[in-house]
C-alpha positions in Angstrom: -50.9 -65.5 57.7 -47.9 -65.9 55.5 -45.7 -68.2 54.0 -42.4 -66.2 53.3 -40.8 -68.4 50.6 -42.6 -70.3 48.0 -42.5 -74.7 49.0 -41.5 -76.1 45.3 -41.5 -79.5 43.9 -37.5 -79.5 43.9 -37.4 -78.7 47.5 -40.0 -81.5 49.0 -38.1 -84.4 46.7 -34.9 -83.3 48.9 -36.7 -84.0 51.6 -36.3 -80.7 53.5 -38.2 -76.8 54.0 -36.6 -73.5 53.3 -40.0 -71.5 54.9 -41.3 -69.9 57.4 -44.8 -69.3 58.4 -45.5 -66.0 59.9 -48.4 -64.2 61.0 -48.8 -60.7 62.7 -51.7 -62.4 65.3 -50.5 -65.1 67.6 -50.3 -68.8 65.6 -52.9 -71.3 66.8 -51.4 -74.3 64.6 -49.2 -75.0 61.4 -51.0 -78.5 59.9 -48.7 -80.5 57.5 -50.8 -83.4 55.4 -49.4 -85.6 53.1 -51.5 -87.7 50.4 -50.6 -90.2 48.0 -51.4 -90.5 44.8 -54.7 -92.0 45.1 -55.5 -89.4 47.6 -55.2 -91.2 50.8 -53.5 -89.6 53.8 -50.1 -90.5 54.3 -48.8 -88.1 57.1 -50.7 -85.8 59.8 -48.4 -83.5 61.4 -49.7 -80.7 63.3 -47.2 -78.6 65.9 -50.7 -77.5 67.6 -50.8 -75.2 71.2 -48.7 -72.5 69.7 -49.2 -70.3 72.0 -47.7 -66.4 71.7 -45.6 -67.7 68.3 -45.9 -65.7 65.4 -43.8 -67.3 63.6 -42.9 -71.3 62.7 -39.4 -72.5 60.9 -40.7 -75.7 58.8 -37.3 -76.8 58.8 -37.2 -77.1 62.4 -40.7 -78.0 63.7 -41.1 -80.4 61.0 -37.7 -81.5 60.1 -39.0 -85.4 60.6 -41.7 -85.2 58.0 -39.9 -87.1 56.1 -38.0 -89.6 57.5 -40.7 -92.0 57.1 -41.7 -91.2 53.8 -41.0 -94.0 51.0 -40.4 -93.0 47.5 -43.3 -92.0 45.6 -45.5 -89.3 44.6 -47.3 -87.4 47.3 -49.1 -84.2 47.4 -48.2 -82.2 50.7 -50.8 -79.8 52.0 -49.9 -76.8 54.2 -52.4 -75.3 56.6 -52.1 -72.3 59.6 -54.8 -71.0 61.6 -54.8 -68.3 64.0 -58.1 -67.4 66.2 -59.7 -65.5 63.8 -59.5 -68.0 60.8 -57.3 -70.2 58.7 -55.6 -70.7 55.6 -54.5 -72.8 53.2 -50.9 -71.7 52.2 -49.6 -74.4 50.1 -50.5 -77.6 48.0 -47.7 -78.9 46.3 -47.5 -82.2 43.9 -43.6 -84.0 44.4 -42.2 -86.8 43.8 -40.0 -88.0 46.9 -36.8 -90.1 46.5 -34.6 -91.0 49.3 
């Protein structure tokens, strides 16, 4: 399981994705979480049931992450899992302004 571009800081306070996650075994799920900064979970988005994907465009399966976000800092968490195991593939501090 791979992420194919790094997800920055500058990209998240946009509001937007420019990766992919890609795997050469059949996705089970792509997880997004997104926690304050007291830790508390903010946003559970999972696309779940992928069956015979190998690949997932954030910027189209989770283009509404954001749209209700407030401004703030949050740290998002990215997490895939295919039937063999999972990974975490990003954890990424941002500040988000609309």
């Amino acid at each position: 399981i791979v992420l194919d571009n790094e997800i920055t800081a500058s990209v998240l306070a946009k509001g937007m994705f420019s990766s992919s996650v890609k795997s050469n075994f059949p996705l089970r799920y792509v997880k997004i979480e997104i926690f304050d900064k007291s830790g508390k979970t903010v946003l559970v988005k999972d696309s779940g049931n992928l069956q015979d994907k190998y690949s997932i465009t954030l910027r189209k399966d989770f283009a509404d992450v954001f749209n209700d976000l407030a401004n703030g800092e949050y740290t998002l968490v990215l997490k895939a899992g295919i039937s063999r195991g999972n990974a975490e593939l990003a954890r990424v501090d941002f500040t988000y302004n609309k």
